[in-house]
N, C-alpha and C positions, 0 to 999 in steps of 0.2 A: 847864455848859461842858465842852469838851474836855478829864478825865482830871482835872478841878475836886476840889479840896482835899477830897474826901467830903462834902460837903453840898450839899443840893438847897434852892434857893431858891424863894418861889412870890409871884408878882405877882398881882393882878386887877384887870380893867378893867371896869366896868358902863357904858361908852359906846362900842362898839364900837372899842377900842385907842387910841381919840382920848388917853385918861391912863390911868396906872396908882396903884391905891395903892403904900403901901412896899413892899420885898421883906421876906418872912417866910421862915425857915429851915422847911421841910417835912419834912425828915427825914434821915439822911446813909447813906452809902453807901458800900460796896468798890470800888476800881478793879478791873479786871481785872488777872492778871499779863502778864506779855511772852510770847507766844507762840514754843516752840522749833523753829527751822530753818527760817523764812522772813523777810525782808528786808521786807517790805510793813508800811507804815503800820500801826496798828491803836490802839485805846484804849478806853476808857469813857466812851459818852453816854448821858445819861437823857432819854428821850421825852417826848411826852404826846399822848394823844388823850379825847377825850369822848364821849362817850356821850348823841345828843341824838335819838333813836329812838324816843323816846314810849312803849318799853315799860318793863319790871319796873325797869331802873337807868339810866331817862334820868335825865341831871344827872350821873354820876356821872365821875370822871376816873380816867384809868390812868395809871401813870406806869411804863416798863420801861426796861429796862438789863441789860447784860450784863458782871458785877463778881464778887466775892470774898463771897458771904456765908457765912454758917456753913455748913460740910459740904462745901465743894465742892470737885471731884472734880478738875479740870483746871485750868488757867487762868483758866477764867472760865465762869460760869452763867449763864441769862437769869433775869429775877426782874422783878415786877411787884408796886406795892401800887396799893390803889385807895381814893379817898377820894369819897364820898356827902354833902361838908356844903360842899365848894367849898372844897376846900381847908385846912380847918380844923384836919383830923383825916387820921392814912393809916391804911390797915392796916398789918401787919406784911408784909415779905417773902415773897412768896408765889413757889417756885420752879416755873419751867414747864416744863423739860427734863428731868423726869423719869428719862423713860424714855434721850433720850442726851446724856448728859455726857458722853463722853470726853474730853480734851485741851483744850475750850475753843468756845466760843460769842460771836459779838457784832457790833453794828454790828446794836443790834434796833429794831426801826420799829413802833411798835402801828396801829392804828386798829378804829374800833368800822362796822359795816355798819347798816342801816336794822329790821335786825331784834334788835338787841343784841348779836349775837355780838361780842365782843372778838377782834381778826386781832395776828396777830404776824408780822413776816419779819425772820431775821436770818441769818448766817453762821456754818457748825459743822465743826469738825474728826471730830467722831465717826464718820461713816461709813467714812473712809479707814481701813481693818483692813492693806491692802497693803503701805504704807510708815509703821506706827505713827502714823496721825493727822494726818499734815503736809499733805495735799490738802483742799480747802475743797471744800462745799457747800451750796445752801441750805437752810434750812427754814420751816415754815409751823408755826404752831400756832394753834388757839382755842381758846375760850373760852365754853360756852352759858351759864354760871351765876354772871354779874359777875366771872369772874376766878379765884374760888375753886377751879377746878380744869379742868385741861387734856390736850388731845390736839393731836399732834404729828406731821407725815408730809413728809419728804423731796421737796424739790421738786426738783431739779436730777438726771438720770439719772444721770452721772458724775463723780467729785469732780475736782478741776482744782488747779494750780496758781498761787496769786495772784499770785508772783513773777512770771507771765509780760507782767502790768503792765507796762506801761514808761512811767515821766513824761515830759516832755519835754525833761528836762535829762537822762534818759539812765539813771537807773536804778529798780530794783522799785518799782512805786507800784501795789498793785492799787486804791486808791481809794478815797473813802466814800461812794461812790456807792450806798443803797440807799434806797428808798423805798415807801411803802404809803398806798392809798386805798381809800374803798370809797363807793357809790350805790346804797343800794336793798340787790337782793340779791347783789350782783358787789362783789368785791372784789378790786382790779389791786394786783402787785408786780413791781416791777424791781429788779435786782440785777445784781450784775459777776460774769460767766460768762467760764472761761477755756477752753472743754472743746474748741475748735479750736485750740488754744494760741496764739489771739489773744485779748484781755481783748477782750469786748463788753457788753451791756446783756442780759443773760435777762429773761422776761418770765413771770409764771404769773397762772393769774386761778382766783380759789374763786368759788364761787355757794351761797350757801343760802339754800335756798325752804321751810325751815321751822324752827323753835324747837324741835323736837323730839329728844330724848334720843339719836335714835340718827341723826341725820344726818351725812350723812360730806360734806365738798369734792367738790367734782369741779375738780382743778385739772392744767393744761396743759401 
């Protein structure tokens, strides 16, 4: 849940959602901290997506979030574990933002494509060098090797302001408006872009058309 007491809960259904058994505690987690000098909404959600691709870790689930674990640098990190038994078992914390932490990350979305890549989209302060971090933009990250390690590339040209949201009661709401799919070898993201300084829907799309070590996105 929304900014939930540190612990992730996990259900399974073997009849397509018709029942669930009990909820089991999966493993717990850092919230993010409060983001400095913006007004918009924001918090810590833990995703999930599967991995049902028929290759090296079909069956396998991701579970990400963007919170407080050891070492981190800003506000908040994106971090993924992954568990291969259905649940039973996770990995440890695995951080994917490596390369940018600055000031905070979050509002992360996984999904796995048709060839196992693991896809990430969520929201980052780092880029904004201009006015110390306070501009938001998106990013993309995957995943060719169950999760274990990542790369990471800037989707959005210009960082923006989320403030410039507006609810309809009148004041900063940029949203939680973000979300990730994938079919095959196209994987679709939408996220809240403010870079005409109206908040709209951005849209990026990745393709990978192989498993291979050094494939890069080609994203929009």
């Amino acid at each position: 849940g929304f900014n939930s007491p540190n612990k992730v809960f996990f259900a399974t259904s073997t009849d397509d959602g018709a029942t669930f058994g009990l909820l089991e505690e999966a493993f717990p987690f850092t919230p993010m901290a409060s983001l400095t000098n913006v007004s918009f909404r924001h918090g810590t959600v833990v995703d999930l997506a599967v991995d049902n691709s028929g290759r090296e870790h079909d069956g396998c689930l991701y579970a990400a979030w963007g919170g407080r674990e050891e070492g981190v640098v800003g506000a908040s990190d994106v971090y993924v574990r992954a568990s291969c038994d259905q649940g039973a078992t996770w990995s440890e914390p695995i951080l994917v933002n490596a390369g940018t932490r600055e000031d905070g990350q979050w509002m992360v979305r996984p999904s796995v494509d048709g060839l196992g890549t693991v896809h990430l989209v969520y929201m980052t302060r780092h880029y904004d060098t201009r006015y110390d971090h306070t501009l938001v933009d998106a990013e993309h990250a995957y995943s060719l090797d169950g999760g274990a390690t990542w790369r990471t590339e800037r989707v959005t040209a210009l960082s923006y302001s989320g403030d410039k949201g507006v609810h309809q009661s009148g004041f900063p709401f940029f949203g939680d408006y973000i979300g990730i799919s994938s079919a095959g070898e196209w994987t679709y993201m939408g996220f809240p872009e403010c870079i005409t300084e109206v908040c709209e829907i951005g849209v990026a799309v990745s393709r990978h058309t192989s498993h291979a070590e050094d494939v890069e996105p080609h994203t929009h």
